[in-house]
PDB file of N, CA, C and O in Angstrom:
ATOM      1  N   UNK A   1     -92.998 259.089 106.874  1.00  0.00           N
ATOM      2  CA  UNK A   1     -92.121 258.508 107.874  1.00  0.00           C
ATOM      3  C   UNK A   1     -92.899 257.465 108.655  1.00  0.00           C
ATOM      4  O   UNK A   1     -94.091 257.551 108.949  1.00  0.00           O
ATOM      5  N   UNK A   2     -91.937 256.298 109.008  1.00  0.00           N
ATOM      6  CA  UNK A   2     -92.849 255.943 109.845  1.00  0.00           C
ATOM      7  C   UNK A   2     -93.229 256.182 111.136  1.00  0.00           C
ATOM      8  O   UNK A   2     -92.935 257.376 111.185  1.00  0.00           O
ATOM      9  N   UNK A   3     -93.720 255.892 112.349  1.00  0.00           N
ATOM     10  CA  UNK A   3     -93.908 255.786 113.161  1.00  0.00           C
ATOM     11  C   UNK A   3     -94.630 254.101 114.123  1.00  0.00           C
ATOM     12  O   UNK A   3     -95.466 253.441 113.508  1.00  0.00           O
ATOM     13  N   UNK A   4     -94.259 253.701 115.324  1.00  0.00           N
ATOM     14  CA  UNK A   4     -94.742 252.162 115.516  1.00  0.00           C
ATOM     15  C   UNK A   4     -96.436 252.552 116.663  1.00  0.00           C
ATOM     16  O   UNK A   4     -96.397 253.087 117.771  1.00  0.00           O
ATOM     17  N   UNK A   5     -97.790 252.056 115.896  1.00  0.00           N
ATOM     18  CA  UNK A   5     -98.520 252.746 116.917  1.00  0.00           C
ATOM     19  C   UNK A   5     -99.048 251.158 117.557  1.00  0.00           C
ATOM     20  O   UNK A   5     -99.276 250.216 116.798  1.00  0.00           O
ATOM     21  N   UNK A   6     -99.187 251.064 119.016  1.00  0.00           N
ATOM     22  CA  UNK A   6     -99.214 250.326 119.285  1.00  0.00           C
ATOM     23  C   UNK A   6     -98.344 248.589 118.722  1.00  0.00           C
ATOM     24  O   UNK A   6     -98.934 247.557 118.404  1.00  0.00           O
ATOM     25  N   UNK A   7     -96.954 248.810 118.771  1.00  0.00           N
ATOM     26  CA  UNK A   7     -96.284 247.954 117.964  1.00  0.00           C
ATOM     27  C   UNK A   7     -96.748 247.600 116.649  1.00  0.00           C
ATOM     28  O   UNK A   7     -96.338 246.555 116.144  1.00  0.00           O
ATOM     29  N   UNK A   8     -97.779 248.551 115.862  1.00  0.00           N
ATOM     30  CA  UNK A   8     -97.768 248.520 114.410  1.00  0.00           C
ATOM     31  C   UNK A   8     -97.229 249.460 113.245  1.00  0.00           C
ATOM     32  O   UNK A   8     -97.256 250.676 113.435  1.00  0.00           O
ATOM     33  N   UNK A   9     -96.923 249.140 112.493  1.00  0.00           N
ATOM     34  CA  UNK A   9     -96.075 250.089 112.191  1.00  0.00           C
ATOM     35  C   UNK A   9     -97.427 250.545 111.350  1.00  0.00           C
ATOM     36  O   UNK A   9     -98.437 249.937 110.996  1.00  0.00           O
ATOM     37  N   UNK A  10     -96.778 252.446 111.141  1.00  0.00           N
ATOM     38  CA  UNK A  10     -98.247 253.264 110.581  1.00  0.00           C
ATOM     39  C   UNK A  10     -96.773 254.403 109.912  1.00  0.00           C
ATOM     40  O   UNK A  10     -95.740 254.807 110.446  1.00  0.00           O
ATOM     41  N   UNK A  11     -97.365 254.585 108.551  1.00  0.00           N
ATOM     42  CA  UNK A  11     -96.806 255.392 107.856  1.00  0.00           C
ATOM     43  C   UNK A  11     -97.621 256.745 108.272  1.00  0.00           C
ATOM     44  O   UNK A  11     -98.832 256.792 108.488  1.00  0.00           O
ATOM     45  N   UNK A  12     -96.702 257.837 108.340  1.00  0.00           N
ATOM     46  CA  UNK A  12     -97.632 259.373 108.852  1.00  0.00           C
ATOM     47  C   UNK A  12     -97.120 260.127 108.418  1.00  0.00           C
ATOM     48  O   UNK A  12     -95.946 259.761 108.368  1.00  0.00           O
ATOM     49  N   UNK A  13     -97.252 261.338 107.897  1.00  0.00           N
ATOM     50  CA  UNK A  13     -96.434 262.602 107.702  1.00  0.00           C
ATOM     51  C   UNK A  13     -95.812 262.958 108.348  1.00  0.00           C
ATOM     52  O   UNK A  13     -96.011 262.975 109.563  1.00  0.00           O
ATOM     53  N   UNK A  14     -94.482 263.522 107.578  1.00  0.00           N
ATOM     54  CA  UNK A  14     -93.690 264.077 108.250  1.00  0.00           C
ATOM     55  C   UNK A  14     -94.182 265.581 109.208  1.00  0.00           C
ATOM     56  O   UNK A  14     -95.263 266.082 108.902  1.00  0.00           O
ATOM     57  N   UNK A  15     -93.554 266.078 110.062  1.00  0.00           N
ATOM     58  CA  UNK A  15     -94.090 266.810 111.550  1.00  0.00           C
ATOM     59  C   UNK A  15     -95.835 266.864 111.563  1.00  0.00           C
ATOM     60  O   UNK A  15     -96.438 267.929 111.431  1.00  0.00           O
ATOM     61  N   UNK A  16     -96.529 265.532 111.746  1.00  0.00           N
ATOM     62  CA  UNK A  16     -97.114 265.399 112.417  1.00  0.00           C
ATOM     63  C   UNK A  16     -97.161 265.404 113.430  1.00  0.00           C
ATOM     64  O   UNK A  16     -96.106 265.223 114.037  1.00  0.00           O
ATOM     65  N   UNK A  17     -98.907 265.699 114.490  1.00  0.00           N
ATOM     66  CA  UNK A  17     -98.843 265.729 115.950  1.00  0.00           C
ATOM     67  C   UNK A  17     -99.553 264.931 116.268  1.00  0.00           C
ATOM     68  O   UNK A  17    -100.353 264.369 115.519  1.00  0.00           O
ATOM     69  N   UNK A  18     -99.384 264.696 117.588  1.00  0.00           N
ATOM     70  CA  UNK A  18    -100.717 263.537 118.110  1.00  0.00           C
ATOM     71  C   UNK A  18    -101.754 263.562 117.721  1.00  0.00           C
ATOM     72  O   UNK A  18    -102.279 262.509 117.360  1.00  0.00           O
ATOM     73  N   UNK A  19    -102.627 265.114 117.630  1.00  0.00           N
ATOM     74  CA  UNK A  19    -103.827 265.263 117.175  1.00  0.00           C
ATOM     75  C   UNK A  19    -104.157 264.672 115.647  1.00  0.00           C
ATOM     76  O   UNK A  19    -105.083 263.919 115.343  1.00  0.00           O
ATOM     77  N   UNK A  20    -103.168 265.212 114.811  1.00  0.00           N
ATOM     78  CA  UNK A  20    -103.247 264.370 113.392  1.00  0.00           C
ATOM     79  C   UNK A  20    -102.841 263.358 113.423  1.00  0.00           C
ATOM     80  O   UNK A  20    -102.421 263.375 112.266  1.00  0.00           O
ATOM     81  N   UNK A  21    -102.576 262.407 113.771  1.00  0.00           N
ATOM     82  CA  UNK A  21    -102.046 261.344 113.700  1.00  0.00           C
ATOM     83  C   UNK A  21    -103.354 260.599 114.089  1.00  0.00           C
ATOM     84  O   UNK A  21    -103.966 259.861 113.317  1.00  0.00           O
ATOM     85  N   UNK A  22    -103.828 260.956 115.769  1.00  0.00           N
ATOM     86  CA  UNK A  22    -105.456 260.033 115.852  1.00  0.00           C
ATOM     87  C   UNK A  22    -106.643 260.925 114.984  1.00  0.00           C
ATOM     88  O   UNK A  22    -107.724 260.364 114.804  1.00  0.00           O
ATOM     89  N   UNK A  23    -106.492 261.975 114.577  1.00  0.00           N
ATOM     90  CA  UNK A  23    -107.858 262.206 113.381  1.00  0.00           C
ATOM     91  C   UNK A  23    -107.698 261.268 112.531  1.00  0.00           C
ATOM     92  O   UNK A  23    -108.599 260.430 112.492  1.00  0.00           O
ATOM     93  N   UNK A  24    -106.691 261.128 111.723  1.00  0.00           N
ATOM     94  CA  UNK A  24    -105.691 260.460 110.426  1.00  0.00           C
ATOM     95  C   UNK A  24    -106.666 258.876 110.540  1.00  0.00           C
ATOM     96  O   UNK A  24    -107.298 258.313 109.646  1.00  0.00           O
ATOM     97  N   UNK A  25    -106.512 258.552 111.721  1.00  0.00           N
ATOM     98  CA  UNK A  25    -107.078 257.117 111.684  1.00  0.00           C
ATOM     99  C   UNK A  25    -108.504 257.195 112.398  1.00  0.00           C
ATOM    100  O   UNK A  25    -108.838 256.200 113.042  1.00  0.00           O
ATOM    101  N   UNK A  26    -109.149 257.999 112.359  1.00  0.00           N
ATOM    102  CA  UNK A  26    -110.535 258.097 113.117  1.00  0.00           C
ATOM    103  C   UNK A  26    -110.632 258.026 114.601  1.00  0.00           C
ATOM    104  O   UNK A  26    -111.657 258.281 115.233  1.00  0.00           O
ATOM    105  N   UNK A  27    -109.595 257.695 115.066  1.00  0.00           N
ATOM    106  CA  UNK A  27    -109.859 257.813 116.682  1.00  0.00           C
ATOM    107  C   UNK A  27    -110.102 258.809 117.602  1.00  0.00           C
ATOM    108  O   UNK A  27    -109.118 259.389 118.060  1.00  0.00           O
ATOM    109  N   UNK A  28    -111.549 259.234 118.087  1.00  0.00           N
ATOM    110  CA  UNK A  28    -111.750 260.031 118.671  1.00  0.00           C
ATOM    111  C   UNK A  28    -110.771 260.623 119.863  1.00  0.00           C
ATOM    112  O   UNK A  28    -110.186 259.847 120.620  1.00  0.00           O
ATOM    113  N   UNK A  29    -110.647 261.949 119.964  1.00  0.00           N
ATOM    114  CA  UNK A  29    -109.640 262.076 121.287  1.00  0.00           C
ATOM    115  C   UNK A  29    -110.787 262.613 122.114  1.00  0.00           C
ATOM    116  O   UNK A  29    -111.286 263.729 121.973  1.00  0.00           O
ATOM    117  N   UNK A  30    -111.223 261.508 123.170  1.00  0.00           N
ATOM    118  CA  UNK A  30    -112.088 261.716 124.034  1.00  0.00           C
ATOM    119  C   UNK A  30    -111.563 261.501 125.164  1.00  0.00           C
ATOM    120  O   UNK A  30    -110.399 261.286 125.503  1.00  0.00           O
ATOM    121  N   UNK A  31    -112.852 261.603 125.916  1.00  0.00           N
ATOM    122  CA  UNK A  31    -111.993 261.288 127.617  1.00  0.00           C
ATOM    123  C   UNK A  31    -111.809 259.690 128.064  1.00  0.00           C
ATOM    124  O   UNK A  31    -112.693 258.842 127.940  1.00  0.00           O
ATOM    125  N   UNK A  32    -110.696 259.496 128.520  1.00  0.00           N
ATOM    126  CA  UNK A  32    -110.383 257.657 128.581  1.00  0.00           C
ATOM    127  C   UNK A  32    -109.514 257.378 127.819  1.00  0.00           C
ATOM    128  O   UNK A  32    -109.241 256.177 127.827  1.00  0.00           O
ATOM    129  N   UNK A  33    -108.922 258.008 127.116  1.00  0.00           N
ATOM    130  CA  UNK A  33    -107.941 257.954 126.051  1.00  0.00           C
ATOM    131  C   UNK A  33    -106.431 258.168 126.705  1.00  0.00           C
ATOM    132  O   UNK A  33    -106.482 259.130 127.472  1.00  0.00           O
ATOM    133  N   UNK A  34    -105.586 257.798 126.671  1.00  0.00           N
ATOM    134  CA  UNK A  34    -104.086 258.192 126.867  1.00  0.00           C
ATOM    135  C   UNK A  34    -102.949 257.662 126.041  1.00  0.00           C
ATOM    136  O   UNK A  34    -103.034 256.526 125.574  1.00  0.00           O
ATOM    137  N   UNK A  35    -101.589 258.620 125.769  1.00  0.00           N
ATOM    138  CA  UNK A  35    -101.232 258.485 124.844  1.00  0.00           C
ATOM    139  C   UNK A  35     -99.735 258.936 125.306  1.00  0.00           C
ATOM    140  O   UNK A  35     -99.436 260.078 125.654  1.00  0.00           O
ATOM    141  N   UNK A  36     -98.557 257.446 125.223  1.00  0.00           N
ATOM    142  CA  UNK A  36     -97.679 257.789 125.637  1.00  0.00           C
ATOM    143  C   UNK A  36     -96.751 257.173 124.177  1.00  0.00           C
ATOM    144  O   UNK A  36     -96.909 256.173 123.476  1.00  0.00           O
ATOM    145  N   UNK A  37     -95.433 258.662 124.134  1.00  0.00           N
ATOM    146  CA  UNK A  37     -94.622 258.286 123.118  1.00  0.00           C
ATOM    147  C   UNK A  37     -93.230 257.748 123.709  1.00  0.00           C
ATOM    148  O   UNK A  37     -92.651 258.447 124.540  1.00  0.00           O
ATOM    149  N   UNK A  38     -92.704 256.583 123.324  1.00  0.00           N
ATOM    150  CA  UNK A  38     -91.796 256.205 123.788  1.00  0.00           C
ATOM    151  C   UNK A  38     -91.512 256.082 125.303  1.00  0.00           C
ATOM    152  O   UNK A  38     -90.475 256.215 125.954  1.00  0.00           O
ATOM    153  N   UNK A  39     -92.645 255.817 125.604  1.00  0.00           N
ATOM    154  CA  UNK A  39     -92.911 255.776 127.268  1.00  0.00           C
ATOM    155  C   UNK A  39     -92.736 256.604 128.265  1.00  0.00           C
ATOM    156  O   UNK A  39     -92.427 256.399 129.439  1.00  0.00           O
ATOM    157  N   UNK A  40     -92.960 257.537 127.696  1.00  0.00           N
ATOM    158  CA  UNK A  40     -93.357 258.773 128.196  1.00  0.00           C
ATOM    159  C   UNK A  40     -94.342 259.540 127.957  1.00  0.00           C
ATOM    160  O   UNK A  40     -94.364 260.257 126.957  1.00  0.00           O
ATOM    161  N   UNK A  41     -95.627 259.491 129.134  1.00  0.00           N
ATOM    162  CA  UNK A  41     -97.093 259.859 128.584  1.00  0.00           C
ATOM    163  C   UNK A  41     -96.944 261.085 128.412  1.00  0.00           C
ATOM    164  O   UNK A  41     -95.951 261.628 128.896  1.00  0.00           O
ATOM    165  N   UNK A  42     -97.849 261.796 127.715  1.00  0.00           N
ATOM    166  CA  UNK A  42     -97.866 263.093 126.808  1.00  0.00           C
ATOM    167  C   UNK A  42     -98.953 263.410 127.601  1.00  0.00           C
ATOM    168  O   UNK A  42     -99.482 262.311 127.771  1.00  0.00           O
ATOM    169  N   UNK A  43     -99.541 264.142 128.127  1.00  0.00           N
ATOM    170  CA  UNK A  43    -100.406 265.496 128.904  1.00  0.00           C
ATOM    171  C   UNK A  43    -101.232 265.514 127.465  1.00  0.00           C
ATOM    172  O   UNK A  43    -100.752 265.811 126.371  1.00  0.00           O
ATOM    173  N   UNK A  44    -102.844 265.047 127.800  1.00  0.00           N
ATOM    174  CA  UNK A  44    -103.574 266.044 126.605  1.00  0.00           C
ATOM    175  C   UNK A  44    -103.357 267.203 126.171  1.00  0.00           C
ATOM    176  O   UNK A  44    -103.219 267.432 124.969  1.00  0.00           O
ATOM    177  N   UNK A  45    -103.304 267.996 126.982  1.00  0.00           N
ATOM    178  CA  UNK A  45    -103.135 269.304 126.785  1.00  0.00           C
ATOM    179  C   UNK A  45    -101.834 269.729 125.662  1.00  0.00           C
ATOM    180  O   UNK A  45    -101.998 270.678 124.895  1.00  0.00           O
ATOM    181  N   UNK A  46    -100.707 269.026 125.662  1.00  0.00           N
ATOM    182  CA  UNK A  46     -99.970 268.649 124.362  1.00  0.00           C
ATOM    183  C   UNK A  46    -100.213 267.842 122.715  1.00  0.00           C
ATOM    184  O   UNK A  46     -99.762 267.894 121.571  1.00  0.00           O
ATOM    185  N   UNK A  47    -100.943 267.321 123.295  1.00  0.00           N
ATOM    186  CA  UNK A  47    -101.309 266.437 121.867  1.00  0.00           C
ATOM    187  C   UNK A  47    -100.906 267.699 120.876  1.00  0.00           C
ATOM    188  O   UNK A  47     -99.695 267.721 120.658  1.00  0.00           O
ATOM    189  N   UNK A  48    -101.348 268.324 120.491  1.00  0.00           N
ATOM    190  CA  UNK A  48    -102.012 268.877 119.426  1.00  0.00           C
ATOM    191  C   UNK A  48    -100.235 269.872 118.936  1.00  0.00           C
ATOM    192  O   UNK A  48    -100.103 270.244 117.770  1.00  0.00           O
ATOM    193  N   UNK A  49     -99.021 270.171 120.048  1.00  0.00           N
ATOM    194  CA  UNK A  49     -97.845 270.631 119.420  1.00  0.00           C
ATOM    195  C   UNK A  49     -96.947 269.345 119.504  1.00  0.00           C
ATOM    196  O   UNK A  49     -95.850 269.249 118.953  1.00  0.00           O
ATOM    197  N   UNK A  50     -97.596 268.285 120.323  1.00  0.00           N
ATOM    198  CA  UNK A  50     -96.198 267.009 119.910  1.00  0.00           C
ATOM    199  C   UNK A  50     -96.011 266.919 118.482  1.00  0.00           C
ATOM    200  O   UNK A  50     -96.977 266.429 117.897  1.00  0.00           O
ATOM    201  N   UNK A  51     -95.169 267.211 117.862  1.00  0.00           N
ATOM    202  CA  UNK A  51     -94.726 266.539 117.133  1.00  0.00           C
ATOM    203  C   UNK A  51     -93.639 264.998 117.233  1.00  0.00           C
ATOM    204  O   UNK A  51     -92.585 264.713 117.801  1.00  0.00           O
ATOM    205  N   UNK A  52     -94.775 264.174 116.180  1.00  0.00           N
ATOM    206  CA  UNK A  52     -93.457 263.002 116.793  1.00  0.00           C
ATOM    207  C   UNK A  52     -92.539 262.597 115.320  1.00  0.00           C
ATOM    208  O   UNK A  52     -92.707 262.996 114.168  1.00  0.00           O
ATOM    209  N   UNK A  53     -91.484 261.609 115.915  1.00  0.00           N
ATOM    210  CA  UNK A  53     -90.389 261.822 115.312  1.00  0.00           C
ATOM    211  C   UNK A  53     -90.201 260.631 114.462  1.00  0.00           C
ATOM    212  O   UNK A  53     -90.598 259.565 114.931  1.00  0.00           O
ATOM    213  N   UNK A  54     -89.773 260.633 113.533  1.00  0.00           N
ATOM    214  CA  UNK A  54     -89.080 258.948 112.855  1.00  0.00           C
ATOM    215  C   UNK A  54     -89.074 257.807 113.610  1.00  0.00           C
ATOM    216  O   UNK A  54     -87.946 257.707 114.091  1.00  0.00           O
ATOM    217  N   UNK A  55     -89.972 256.629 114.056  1.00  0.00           N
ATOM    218  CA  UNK A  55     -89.575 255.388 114.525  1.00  0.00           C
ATOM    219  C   UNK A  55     -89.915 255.695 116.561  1.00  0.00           C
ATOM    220  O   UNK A  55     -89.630 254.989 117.529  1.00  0.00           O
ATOM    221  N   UNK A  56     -90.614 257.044 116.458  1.00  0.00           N
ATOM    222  CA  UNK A  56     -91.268 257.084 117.464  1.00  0.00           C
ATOM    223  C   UNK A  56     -92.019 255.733 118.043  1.00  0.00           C
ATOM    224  O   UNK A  56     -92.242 255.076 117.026  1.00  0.00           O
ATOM    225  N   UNK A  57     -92.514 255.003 119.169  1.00  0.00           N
ATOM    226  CA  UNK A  57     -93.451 254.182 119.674  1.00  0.00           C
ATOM    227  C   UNK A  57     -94.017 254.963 120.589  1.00  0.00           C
ATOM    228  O   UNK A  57     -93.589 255.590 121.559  1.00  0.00           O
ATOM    229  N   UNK A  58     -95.496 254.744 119.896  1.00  0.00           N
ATOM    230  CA  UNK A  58     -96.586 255.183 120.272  1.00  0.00           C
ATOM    231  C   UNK A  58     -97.520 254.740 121.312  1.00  0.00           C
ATOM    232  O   UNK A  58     -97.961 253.824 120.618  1.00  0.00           O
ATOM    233  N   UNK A  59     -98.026 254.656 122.137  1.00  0.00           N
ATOM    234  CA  UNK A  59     -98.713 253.489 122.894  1.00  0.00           C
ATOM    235  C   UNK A  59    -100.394 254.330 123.582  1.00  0.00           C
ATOM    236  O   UNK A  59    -100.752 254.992 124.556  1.00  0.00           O
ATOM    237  N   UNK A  60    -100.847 253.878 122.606  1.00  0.00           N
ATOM    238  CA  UNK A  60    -102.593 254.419 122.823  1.00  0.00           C
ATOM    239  C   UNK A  60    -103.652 253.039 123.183  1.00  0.00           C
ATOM    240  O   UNK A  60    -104.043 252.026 122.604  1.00  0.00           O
ATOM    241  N   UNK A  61    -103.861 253.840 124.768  1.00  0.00           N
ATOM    242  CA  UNK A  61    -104.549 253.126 125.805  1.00  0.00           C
ATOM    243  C   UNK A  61    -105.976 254.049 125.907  1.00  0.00           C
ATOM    244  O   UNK A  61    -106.121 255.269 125.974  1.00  0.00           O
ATOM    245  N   UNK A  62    -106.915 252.998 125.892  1.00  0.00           N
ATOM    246  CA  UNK A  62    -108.491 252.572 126.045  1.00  0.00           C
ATOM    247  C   UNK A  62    -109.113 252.875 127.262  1.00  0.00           C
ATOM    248  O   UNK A  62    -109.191 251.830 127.909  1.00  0.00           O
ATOM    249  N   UNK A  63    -109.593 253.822 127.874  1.00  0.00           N
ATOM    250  CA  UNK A  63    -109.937 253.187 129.217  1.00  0.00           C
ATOM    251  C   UNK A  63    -111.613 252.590 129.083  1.00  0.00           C
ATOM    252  O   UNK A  63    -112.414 253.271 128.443  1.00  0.00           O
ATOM    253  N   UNK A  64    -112.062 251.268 129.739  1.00  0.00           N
ATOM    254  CA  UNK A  64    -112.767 250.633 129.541  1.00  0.00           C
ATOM    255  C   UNK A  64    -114.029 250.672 130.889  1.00  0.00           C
ATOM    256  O   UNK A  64    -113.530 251.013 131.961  1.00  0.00           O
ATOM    257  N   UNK A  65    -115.141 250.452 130.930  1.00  0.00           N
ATOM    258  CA  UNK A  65    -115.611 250.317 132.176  1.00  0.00           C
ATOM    259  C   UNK A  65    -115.896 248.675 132.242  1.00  0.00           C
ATOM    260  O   UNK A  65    -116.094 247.920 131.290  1.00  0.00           O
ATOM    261  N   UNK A  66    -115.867 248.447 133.267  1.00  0.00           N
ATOM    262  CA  UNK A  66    -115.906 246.627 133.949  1.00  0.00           C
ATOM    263  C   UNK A  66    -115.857 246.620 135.038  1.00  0.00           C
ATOM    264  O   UNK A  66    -115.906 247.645 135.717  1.00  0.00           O
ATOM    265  N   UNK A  67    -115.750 245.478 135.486  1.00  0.00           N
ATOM    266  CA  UNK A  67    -115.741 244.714 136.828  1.00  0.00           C
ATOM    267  C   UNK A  67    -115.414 243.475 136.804  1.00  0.00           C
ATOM    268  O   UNK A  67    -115.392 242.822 137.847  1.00  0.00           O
TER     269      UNK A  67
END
């Protein structure tokens, strides 16, 4: 199925969860990370029973240090 991650589209298994979905592509789930589906941020503490859905948008944010 697909799913859009960061307005790209990413083919994923069907009832996948957040957690498989960022292993799937190597992205560490560390701290600085956030992860909202359809614009509605998801609580770490969920990742791992979201399942997301057909044509879900995904939106995985970086946090960066700067000035």
């Amino acid at each position: 199925m697909n799913i859009y991650l960061n307005n790209t589209p990413q083919e994923i298994q069907a009832s996948s969860t957040i957690t498989n979905v960022l292993g799937s592509l190597n992205i560490p789930a560390q701290k600085g990370v956030a992860i909202a589906v359809n614009n509605n941020v998801i609580p770490r503490a969920e990742w791992e029973a979201h399942i997301l859905m057909a044509e879900d948008k995904v939106t995985l944010i970086k946090a960066t240090q700067g000035g």
